[in-house]
N, CA, C and O of each residue as an XYZ file, in Angstrom:
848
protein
N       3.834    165.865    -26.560
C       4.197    164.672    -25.814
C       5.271    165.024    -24.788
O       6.172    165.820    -25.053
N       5.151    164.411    -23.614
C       5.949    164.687    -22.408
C       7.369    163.813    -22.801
O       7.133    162.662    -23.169
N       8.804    164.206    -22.771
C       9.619    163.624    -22.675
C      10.277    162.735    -21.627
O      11.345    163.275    -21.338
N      10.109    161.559    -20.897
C      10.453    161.118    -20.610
C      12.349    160.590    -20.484
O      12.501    159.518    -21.071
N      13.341    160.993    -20.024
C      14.443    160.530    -19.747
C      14.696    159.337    -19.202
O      14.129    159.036    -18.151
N      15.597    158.446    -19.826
C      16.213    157.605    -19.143
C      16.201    157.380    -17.596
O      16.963    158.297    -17.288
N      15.994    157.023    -16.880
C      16.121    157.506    -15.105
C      17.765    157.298    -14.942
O      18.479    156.396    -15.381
N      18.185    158.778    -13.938
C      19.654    157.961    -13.647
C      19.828    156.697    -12.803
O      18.944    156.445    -11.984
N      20.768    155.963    -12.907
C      20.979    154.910    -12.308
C      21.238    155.340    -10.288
O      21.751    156.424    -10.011
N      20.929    154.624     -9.441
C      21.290    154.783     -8.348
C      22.324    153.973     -7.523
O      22.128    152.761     -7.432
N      23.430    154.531     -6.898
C      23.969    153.465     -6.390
C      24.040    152.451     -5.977
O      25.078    151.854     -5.691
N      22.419    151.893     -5.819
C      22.120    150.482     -5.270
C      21.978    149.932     -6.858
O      22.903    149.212     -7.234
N      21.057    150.168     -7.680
C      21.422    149.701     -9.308
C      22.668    149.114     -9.542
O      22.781    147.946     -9.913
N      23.904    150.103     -9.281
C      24.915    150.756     -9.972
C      25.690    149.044     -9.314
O      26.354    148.246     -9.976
N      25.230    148.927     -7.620
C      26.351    147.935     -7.457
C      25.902    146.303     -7.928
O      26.551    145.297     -8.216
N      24.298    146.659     -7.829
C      23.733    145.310     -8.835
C      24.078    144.748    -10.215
O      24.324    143.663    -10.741
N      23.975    145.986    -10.518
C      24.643    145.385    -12.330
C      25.878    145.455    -12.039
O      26.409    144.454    -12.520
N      26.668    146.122    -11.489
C      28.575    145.321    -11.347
C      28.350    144.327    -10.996
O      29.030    143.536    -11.649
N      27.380    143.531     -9.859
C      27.311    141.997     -9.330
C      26.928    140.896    -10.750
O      27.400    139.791    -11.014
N      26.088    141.562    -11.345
C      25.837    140.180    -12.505
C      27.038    140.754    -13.047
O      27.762    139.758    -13.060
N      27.786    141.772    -13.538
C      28.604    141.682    -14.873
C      29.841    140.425    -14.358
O      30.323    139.447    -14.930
N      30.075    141.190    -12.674
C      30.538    139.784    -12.210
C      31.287    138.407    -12.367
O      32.423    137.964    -12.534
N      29.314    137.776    -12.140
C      29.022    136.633    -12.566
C      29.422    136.395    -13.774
O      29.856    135.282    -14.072
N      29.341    137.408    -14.672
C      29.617    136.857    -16.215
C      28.382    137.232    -16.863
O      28.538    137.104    -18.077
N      26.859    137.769    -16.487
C      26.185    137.830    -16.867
C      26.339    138.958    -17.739
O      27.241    139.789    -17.628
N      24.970    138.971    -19.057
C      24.738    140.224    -20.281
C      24.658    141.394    -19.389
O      24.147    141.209    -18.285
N      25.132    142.705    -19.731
C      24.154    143.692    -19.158
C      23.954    144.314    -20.776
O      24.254    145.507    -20.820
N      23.555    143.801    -21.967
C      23.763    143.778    -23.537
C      22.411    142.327    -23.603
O      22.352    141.153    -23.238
N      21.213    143.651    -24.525
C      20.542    142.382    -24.636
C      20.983    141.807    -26.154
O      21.541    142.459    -27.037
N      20.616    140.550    -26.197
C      21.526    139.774    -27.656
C      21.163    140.334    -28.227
O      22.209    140.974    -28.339
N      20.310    140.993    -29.056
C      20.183    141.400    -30.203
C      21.217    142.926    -30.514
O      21.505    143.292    -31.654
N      21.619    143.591    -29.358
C      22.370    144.789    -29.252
C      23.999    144.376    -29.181
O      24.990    145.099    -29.275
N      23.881    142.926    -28.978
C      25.322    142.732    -28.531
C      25.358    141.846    -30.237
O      26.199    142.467    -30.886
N      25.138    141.408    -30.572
C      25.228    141.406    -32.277
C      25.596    142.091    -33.009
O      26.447    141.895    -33.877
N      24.820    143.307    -32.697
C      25.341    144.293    -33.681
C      26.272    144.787    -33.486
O      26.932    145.083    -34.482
N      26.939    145.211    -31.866
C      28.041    145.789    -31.482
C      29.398    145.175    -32.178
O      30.410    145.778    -32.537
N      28.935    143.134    -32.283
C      29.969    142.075    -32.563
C      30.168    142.454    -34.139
O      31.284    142.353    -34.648
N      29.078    142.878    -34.861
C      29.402    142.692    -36.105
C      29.929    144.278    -36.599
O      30.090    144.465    -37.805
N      30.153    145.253    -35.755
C      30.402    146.558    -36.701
C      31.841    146.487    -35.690
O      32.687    147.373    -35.809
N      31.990    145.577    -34.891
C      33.407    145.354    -34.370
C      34.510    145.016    -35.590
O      35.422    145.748    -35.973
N      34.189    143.835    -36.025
C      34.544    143.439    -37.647
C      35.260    144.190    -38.179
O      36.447    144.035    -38.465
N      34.308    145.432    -38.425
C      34.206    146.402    -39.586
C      35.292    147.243    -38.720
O      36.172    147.613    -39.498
N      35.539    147.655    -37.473
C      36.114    148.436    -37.136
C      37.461    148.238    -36.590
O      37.810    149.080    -35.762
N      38.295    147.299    -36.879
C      39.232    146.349    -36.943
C      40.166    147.422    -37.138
O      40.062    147.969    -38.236
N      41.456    148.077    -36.018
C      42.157    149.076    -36.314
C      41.877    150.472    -36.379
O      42.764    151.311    -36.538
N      40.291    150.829    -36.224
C      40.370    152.053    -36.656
C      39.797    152.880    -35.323
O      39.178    152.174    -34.527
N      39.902    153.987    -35.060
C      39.109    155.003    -34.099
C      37.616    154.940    -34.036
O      37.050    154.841    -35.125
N      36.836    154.980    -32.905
C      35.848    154.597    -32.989
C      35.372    155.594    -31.889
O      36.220    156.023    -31.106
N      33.948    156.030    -31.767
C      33.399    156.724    -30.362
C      31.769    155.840    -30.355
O      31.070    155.808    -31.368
N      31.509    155.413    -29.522
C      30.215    154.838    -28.556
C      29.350    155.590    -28.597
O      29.380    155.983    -27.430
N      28.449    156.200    -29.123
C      27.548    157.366    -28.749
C      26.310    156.407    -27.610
O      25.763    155.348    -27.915
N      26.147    157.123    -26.390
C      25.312    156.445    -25.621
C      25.751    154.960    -25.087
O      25.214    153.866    -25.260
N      26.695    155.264    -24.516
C      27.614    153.879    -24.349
C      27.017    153.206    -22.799
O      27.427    152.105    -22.432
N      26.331    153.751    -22.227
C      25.329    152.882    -21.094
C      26.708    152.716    -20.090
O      27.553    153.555    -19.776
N      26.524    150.813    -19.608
C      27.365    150.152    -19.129
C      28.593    150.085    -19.120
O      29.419    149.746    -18.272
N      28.657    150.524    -20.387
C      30.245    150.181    -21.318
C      30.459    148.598    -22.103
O      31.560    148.224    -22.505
N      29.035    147.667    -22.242
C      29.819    146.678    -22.577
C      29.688    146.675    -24.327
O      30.380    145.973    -25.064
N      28.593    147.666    -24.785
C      28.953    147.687    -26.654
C      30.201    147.915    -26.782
O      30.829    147.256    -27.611
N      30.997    149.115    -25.822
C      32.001    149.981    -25.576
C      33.498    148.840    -25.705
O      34.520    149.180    -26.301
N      33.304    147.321    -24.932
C      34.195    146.716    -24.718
C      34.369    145.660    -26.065
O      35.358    145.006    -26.395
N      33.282    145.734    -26.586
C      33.102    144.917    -27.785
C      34.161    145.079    -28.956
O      35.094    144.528    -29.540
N      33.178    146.499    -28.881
C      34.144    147.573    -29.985
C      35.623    147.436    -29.960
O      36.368    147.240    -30.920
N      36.027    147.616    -28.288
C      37.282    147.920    -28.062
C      38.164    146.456    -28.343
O      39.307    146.517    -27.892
N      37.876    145.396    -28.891
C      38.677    143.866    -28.374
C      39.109    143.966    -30.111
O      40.016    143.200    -30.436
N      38.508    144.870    -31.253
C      39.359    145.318    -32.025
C      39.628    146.417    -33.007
O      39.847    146.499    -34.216
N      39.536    147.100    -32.145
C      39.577    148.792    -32.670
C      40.871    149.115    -32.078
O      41.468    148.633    -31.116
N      41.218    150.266    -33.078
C      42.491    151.211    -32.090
C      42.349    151.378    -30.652
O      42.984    150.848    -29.740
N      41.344    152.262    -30.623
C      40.786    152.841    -29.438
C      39.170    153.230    -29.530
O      38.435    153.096    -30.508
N      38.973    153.545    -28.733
C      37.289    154.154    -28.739
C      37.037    154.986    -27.571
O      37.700    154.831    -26.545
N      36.421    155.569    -27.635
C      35.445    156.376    -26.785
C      34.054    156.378    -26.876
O      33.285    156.371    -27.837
N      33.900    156.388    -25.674
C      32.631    156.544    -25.561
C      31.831    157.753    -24.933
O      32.204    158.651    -24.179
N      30.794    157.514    -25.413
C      29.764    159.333    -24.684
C      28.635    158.837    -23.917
O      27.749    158.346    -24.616
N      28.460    158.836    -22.833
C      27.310    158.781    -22.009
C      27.345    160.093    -21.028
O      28.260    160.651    -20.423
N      25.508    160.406    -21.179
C      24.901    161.963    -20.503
C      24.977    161.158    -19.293
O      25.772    161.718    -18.538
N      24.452    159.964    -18.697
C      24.498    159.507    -17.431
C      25.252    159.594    -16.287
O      25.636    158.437    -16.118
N      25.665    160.224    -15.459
C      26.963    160.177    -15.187
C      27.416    159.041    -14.179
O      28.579    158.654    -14.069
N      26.328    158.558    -13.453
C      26.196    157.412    -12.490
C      26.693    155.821    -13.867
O      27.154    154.695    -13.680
N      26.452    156.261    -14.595
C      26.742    154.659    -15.848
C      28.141    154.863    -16.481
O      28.801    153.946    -16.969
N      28.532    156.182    -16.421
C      29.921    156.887    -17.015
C      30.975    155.906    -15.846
O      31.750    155.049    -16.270
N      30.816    156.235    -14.315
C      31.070    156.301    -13.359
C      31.283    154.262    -13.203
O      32.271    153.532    -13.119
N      30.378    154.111    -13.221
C      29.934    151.965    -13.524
C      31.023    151.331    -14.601
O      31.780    150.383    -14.392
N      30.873    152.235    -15.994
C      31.599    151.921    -17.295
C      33.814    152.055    -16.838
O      34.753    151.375    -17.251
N      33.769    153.009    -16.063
C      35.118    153.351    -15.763
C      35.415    152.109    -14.865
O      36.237    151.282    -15.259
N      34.700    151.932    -13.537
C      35.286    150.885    -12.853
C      35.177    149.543    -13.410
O      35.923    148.720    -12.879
N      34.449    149.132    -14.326
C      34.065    147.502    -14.841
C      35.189    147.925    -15.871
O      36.214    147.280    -15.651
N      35.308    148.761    -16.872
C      36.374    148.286    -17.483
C      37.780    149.437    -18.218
O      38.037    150.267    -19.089
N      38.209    148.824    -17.295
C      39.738    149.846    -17.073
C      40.343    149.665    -18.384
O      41.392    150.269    -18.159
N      40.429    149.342    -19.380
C      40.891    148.913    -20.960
C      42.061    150.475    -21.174
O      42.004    151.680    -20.927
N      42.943    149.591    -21.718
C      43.994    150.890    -22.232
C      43.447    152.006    -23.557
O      43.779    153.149    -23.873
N      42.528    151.090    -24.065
C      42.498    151.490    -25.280
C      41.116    152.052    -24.993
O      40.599    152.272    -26.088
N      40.322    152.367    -24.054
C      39.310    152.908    -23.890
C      39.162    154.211    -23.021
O      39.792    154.365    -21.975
N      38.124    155.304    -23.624
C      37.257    156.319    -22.180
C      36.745    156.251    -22.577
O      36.478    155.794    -23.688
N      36.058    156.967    -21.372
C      34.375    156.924    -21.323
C      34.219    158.520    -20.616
O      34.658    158.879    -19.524
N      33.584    159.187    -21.445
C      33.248    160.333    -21.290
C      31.937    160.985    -20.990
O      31.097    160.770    -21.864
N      31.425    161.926    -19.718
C      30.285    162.159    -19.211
C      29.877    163.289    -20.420
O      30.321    164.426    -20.264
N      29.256    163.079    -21.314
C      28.883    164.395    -22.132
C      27.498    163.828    -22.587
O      26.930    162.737    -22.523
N      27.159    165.336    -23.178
C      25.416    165.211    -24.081
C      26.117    165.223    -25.272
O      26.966    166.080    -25.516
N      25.642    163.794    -26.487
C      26.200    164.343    -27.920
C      25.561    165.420    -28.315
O      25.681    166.050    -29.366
N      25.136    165.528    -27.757
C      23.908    167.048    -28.818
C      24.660    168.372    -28.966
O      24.361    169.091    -29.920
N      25.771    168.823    -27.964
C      27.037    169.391    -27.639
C      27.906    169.147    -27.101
O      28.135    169.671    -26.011
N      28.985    167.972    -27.842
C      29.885    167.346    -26.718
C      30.789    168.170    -27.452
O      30.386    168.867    -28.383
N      32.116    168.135    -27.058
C      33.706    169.016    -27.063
C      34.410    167.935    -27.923
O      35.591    168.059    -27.598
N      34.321    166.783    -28.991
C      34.665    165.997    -28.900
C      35.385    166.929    -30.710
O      34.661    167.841    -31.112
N      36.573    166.644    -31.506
C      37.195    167.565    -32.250
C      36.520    166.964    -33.808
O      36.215    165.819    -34.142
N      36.455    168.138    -34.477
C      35.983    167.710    -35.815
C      36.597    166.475    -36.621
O      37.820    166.416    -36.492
N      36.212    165.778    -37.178
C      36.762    164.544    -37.911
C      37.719    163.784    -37.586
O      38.739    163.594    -38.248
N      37.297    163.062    -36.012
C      38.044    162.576    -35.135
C      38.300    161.460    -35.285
O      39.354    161.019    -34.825
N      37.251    160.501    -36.106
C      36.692    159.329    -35.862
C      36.833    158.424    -37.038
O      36.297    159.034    -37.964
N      37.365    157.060    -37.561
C      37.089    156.263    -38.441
C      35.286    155.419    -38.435
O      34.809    154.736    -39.341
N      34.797    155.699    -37.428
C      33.900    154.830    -37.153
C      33.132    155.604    -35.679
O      33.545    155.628    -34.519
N      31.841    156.205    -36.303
C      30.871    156.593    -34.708
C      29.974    155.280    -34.965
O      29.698    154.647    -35.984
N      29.635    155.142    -33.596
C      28.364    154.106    -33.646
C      27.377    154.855    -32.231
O      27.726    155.408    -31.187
N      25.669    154.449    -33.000
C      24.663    154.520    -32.142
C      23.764    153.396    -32.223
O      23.026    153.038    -33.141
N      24.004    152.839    -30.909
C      22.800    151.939    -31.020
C      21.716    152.124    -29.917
O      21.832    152.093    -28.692
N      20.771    152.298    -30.605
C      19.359    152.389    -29.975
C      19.457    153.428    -28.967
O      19.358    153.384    -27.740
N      19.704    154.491    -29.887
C      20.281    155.827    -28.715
C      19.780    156.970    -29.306
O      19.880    158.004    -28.645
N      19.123    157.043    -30.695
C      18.327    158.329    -31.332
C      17.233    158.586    -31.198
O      16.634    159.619    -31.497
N      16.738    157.291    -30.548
C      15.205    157.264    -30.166
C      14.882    158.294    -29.084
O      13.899    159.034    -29.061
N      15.978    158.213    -28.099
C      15.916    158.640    -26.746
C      15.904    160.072    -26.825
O      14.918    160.616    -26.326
N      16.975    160.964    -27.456
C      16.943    162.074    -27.996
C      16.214    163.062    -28.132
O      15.922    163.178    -29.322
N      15.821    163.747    -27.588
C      14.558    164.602    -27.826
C      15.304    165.561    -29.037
O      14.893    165.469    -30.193
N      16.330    166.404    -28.722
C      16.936    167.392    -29.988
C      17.762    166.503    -31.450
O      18.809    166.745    -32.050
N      16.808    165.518    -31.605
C      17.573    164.242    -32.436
C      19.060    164.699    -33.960
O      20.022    164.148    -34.495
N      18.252    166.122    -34.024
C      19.075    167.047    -34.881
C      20.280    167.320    -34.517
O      21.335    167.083    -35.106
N      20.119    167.758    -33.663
C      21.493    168.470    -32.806
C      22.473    166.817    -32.771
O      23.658    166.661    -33.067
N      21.753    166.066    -32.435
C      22.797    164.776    -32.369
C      23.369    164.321    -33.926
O      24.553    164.258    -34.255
N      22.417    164.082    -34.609
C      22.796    163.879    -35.772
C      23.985    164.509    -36.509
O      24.960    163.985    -37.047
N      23.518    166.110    -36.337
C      24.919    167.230    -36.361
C      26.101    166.891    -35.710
O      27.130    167.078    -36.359
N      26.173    166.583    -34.947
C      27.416    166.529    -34.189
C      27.986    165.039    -34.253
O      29.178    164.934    -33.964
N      27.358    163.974    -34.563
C      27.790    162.825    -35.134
C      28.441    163.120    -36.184
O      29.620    162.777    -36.273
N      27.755    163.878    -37.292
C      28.444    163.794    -38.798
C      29.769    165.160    -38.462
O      30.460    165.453    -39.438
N      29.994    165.758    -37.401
C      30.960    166.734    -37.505
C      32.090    165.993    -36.965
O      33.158    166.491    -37.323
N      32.218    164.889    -36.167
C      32.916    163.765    -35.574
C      33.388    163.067    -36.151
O      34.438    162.621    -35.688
N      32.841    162.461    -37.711
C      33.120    161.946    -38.361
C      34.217    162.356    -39.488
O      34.281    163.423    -40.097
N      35.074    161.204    -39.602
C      36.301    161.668    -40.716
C      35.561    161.602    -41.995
O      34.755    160.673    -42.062
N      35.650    162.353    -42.990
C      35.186    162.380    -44.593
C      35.060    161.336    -45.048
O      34.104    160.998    -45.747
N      36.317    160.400    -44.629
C      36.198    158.839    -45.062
C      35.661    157.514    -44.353
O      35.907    156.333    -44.597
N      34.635    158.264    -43.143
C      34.150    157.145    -42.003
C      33.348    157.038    -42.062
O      32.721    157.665    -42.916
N      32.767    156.223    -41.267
C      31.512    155.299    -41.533
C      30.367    155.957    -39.674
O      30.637    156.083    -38.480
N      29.600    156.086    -40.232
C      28.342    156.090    -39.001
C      26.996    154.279    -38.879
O      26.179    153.908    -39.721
N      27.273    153.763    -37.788
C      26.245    152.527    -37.732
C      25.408    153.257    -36.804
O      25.808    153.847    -35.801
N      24.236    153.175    -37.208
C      23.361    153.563    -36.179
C      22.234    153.168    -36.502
O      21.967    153.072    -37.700
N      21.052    152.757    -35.280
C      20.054    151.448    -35.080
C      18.719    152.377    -34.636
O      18.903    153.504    -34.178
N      17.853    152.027    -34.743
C      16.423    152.496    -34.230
C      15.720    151.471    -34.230
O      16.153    150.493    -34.839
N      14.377    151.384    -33.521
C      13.298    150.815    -33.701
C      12.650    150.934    -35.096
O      12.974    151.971    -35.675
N      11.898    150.208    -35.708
C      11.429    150.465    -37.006
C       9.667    150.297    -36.572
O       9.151    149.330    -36.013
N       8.915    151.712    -37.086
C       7.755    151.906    -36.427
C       6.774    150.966    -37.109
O       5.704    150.532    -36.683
N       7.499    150.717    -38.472
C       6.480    149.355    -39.280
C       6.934    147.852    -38.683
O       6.306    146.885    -39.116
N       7.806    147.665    -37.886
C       8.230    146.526    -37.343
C       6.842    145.076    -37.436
O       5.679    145.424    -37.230
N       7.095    143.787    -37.700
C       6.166    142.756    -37.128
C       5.489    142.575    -36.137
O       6.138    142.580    -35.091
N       4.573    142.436    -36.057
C       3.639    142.847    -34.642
C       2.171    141.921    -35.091
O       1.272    142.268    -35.856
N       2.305    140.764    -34.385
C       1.276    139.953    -34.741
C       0.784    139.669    -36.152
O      -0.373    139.287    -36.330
N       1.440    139.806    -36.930
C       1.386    139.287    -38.209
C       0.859    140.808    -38.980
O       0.629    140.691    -40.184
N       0.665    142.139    -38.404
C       0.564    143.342    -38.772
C       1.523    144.634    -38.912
O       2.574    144.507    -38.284
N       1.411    145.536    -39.428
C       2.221    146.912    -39.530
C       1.768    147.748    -39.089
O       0.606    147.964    -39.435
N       2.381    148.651    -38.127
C       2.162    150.127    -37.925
C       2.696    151.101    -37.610
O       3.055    151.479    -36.495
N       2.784    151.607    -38.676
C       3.389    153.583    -38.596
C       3.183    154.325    -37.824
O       4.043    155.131    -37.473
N       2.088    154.293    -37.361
C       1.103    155.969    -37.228
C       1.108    155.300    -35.421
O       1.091    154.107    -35.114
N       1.142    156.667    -34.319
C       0.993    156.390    -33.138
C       1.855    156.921    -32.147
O       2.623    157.720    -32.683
N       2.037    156.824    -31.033
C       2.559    157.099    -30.058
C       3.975    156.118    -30.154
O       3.915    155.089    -30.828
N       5.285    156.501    -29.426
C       6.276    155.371    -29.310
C       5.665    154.115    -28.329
O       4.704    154.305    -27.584
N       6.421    152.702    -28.450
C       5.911    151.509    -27.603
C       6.820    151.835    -26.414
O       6.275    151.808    -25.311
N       7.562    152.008    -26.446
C       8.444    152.428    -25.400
C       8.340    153.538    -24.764
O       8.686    154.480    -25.477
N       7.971    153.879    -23.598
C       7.406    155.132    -22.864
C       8.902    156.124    -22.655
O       8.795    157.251    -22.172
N       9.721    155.792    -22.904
C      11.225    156.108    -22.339
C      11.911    156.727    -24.041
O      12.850    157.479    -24.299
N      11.154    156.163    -24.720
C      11.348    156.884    -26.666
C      10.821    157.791    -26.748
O       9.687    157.953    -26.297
N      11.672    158.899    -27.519
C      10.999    160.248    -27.574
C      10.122    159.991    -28.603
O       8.922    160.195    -28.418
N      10.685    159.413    -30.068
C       9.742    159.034    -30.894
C      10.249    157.703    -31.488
O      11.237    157.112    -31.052
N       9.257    157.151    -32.841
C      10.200    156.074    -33.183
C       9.887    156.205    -34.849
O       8.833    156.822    -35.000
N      10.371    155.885    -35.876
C      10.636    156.518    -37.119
C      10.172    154.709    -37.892
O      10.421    153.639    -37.335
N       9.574    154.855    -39.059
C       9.158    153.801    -39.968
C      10.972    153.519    -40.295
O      11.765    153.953    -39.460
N      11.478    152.817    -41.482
C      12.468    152.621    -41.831
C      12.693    154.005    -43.160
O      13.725    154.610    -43.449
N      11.561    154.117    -43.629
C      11.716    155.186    -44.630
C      12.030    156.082    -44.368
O      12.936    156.628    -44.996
N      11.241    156.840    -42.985
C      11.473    158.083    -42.084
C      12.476    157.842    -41.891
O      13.048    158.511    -42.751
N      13.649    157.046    -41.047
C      14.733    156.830    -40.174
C      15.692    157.579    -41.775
O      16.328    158.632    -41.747
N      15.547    156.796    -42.844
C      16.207    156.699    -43.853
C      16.402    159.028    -44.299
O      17.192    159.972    -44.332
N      14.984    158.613    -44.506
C      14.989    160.658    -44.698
C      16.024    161.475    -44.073
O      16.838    162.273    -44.539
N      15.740    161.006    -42.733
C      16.589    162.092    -41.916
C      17.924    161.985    -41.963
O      18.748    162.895    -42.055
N      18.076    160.962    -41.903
C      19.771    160.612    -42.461
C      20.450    161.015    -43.409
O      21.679    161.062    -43.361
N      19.522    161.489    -44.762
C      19.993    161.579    -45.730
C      19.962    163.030    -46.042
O      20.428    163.526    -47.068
N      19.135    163.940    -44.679
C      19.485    165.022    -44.852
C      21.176    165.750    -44.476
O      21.501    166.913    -44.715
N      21.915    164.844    -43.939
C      23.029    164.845    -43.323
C      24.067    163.938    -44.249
O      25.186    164.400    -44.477
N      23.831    163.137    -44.578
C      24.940    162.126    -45.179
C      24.058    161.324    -46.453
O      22.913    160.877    -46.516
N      25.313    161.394    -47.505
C      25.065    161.539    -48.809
C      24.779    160.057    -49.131
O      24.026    159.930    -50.096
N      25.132    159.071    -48.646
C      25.141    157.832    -48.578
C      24.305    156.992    -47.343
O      25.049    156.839    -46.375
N      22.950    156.414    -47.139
C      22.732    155.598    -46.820
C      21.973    154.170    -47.185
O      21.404    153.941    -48.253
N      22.067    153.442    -46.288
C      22.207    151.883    -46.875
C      21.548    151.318    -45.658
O      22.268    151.557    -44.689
N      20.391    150.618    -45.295
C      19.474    150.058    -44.493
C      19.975    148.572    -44.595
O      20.243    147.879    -45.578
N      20.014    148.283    -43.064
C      20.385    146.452    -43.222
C      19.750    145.878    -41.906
O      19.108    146.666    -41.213
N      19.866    144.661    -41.532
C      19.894    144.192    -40.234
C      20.648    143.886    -39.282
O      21.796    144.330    -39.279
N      20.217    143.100    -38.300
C      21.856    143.493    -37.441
C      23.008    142.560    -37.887
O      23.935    142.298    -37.120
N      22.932    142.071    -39.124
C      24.511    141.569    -39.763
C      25.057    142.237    -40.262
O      26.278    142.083    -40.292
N      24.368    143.488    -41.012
C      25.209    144.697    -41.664
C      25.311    144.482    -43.428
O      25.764    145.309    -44.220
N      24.670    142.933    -43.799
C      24.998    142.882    -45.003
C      23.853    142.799    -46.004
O      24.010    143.038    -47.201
N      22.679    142.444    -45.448
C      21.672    142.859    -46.797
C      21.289    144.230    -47.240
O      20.687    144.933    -46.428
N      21.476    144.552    -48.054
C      20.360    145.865    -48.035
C      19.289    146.153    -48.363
O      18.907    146.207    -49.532
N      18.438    146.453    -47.096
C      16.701    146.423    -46.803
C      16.214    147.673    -47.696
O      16.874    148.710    -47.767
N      14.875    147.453    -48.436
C      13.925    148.606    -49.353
C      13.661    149.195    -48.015
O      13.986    148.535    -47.028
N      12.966    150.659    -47.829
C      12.343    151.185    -47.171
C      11.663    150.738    -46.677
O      11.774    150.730    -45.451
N      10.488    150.059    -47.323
C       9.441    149.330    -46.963
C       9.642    148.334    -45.692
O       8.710    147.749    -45.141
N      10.937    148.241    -45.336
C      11.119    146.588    -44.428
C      10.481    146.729    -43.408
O      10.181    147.870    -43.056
N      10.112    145.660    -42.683
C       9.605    145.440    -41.150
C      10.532    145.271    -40.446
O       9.999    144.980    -39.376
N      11.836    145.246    -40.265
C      12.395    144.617    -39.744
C      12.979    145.502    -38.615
O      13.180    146.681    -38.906
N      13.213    145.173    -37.637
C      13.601    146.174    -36.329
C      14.080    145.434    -35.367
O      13.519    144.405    -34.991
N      15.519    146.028    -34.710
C      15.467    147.150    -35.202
C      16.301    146.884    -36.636
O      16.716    145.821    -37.098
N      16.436    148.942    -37.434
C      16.682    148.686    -38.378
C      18.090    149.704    -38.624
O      17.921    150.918    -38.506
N      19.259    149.255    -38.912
C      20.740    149.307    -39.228
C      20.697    150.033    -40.167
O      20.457    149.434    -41.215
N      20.944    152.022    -40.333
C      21.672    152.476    -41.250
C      23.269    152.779    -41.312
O      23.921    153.414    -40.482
N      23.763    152.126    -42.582
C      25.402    152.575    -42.296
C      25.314    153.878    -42.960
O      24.256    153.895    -43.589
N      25.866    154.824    -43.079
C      26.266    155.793    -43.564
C      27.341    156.971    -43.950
O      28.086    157.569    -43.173
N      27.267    157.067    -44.778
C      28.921    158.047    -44.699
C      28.595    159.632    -45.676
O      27.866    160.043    -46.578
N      29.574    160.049    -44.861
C      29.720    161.523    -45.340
C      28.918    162.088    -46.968
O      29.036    163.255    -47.343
């Protein structure tokens, strides 16, 4: 399968979405800005890094009550967008690939990815370097598509991603595997963070927390 990238943003993009953020408008569709609101909660005081931080506005979410945060975007035209929309003391925004970013071993009370492993082609290499980021005692939120998701009153696993721009997309069981080749603890939920979903769920996307 051909990998498809993100497209970079272009300066005519770049000054459009500053015009709606503006206005006041999302550049966060609701269901992403939920989850950002609810692992904000959770991250109340503590160090945090953005993996795939786009715009910057999960980034600002995070930041209204966290210590600080950082964020990682490969983009550099959205790195560039994220710096001028929001100047926050308690925030950067950093042009790197997680797959090898410079960022120091067990830096972090709290990494978050949302809807950013899909994209990934070396999904390993990210995973690695998430859990090397992470403090012994921190927490990883991170979101995918779920390939059994609801779909006209049906399920399906097996196939190509729906999204032409996804490298791949993982059932909830799969998502669950790979995780657990890395971190000893995971726990499947939705975007409130508080049920915990069987493998089996449809539900997407689908929320593993995880820790060391």
């Amino acid at each position: 399968m051909t990998y498809r990238e993100n497209p970079e943003l272009g300066q005519d993009m770049v000054k459009f979405a500053f015009h709606r953020w503006q206005q006041g408008e999302y550049l966060l569709e609701p269901p992403q800005r939920q989850i950002y609101e609810n692992i904000a909660v959770r991250a109340k005081g503590k160090t945090v890094c953005d993996i795939g931080s786009g715009a910057g506005l999960g980034t600002t979410i995070l930041a209204q009550r966290a210590q600080s945060v950082i964020g990682i975007e490969k983009v550099a035209s959205s790195v560039r967008f994220s710096r001028k929309c929001h100047p926050l003391t308690n925030v950067q925004f950093l042009n790197e690939d997680i797959g090898k970013c410079s960022l120091s071993d067990n830096s972090f009370d709290v990494v978050v990815a949302v809807e950013v492993i899909e994209h990934i082609a070396n999904y390993q290499a990210a995973l690695d370097q998430m859990a090397r980021i992470l403090k012994e005692s921190g927490t990883l939120y991170i979101s995918s598509p779920n390939r059994n998701q609801d779909i006209r009153g049906g399920a399906s696993g097996a196939g190509p991603p729906r999204n032409k721009y996804h490298v791949r997309e993982w059932t909830a069981e799969e998502f669950r595997h790979i995780l657990l080749s890395r971190f000893s603890q995971v726990r499947l939920s939705d975007y409130t963070l508080d049920p915990c979903l069987d493998s089996c769920t449809r539900v997407s996307p689908v929320i593993a927390i995880c820790r060391i």
